[in-house]
N, C-alpha and C positions, 0 to 999 in steps of 0.2 A: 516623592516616593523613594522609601529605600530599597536598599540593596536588595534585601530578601523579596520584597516584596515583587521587583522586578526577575528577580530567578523565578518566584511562582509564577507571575503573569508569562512570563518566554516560555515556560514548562507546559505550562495549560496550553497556549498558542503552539505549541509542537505536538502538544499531544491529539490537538483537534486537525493541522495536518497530516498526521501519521493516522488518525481515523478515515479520511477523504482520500487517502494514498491506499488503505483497508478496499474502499469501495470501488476506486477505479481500478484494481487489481482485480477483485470480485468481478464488474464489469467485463474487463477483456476476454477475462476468462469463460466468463459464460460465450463470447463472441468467439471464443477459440472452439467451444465446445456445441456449440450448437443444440442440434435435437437429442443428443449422447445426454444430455442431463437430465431431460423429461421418460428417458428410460426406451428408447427408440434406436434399435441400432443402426449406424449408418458407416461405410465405407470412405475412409479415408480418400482425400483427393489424389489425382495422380503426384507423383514427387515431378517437384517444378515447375508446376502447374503455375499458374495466377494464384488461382484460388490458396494451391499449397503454400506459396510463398506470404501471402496475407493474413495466413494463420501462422505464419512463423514468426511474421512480425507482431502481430496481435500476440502469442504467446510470449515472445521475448519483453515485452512492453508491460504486462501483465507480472513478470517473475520482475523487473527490475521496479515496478510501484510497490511490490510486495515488500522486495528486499528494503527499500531505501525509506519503506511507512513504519518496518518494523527497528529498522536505526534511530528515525527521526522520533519514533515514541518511547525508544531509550533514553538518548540524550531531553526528553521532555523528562524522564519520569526523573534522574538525574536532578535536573536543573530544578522541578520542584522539590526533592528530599535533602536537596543542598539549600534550598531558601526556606523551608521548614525548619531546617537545623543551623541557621544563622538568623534566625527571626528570635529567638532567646535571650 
């Protein structure tokens, strides 16, 4: 296999991580957000709570899968237009 060929396949395999990294951010989030997204209003937990604190964590887990799926399917789209353009 050459060179380009292997930029495509890394690219493709990043890009299908940065999609799973897409869902389990989706995920969290809905767990942060509870009955709030089926259009139901609900009252925030007390601050400090248990509860509070495991939507902080679920929230923080949720923004850093976001952050690092939308890096990981940069450096994919990269590494495929860099072995498109040396497959020539």
């Amino acid at each position: 296999m050459n060179k380009s060929k292997r930029l495509i396949l890394t690219g493709s395999i990043l890009l299908f991580i940065g999609l799973l990294l897409a869902f389990f951010s989706n995920y969290y989030n809905l767990q942060v957000m509870g009955k709030t997204s089926l259009g139901v209003g609900i009252f925030a937990p007390p601050e400090n709570s248990a509860e509070w604190n495991r939507k902080e964590t679920l929230r923080k887990i949720s923004d850093i899968s976001f952050y690092f799926g939308i890096f990981i399917t940069a450096v994919g789209i990269a590494l495929q237009t860099a072995g498109s353009l040396t497959s020539k």
